[in-house]
C-alpha positions as CSV (number, residue, x, y, z in Angstrom):
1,X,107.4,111.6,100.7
2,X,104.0,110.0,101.2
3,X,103.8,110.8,104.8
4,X,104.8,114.1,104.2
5,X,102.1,114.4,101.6
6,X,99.0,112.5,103.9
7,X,100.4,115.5,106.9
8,X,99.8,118.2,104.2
9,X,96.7,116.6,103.4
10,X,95.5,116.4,107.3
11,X,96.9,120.0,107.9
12,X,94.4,121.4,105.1
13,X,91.7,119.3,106.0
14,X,92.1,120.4,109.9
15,X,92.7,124.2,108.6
16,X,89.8,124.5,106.1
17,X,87.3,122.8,109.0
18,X,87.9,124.9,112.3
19,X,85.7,127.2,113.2
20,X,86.0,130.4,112.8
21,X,85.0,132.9,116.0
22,X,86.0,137.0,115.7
23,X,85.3,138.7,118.8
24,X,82.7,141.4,118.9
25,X,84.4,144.8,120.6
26,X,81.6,143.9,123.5
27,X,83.8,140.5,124.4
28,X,80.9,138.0,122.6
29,X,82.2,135.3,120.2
30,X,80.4,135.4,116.5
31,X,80.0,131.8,114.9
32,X,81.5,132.3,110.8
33,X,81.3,128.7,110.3
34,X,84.2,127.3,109.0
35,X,86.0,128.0,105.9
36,X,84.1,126.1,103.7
37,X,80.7,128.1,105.1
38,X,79.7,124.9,106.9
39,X,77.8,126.6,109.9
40,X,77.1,130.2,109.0
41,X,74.2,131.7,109.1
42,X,74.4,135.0,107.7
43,X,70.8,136.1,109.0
44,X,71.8,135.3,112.6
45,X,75.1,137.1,112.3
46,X,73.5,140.0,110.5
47,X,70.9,140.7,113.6
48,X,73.9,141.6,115.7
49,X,75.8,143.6,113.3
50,X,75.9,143.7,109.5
51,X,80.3,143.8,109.8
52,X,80.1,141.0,111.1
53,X,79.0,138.7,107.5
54,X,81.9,140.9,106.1
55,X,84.0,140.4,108.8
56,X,83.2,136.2,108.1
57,X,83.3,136.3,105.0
58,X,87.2,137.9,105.0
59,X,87.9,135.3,107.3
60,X,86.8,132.6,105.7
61,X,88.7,134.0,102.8
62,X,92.0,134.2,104.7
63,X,91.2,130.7,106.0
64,X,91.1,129.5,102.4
65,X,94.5,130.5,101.3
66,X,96.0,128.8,103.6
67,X,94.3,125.7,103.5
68,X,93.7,124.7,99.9
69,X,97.9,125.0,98.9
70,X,98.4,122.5,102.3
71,X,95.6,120.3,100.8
72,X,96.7,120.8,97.2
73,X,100.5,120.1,98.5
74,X,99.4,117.4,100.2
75,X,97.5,115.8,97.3
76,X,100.4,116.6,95.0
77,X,103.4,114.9,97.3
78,X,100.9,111.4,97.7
79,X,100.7,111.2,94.1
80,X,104.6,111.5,93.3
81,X,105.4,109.0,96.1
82,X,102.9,106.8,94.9
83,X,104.2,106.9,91.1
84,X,108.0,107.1,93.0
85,X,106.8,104.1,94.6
86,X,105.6,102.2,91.8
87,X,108.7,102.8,89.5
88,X,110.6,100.9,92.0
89,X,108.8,97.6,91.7
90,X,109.1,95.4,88.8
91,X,106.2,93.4,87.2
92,X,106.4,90.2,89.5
93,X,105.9,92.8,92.8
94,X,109.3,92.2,93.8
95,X,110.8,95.8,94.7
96,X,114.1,96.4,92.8
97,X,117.0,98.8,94.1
């Protein structure tokens, strides 16, 4: 269960800090940042085209609902293995079946 729980973690972790890149309709890449806003600068976007902080800012959204339930999942399934865990040992540390 924890190992499950620590890839849940990793996946949110990995989802919530990619960067995210929409393509302009002229084939250029826009930096959003990541989903946390980590990287964005919403002046430098807004020069080229004032969709584009909307566009980042959806995105970042979308981002978000996928990677806070993994991380929240992830938190949830290390702290039931780790209570799991500890109900199966006895107070002298030996494990019991």
């Amino acid at each position: 269960m924890m190992v499950v729980g620590l890839a849940f973690l990793l996946c949110g972790a990995v989802i919530m800090m990619l960067p995210l890149e929409p393509n302009a309709p002229s084939g250029s890449s826009v930096s959003c940042g990541n989903s946390l806003g980590m990287g964005f600068d919403a002046f430098d976007v807004d020069k080229r085209d004032q969709a584009f902080v909307a566009i980042c800012k959806r995105l970042r959204s979308e981002r978000r609902g996928w990677g806070v339930p993994a991380l929240a999942g992830g938190m949830v399934l290390l702290a039931a293995g780790g209570i799991r865990g500890r109900r199966f040992t006895n107070r002298t540390g030996e494990i019991s079946s």
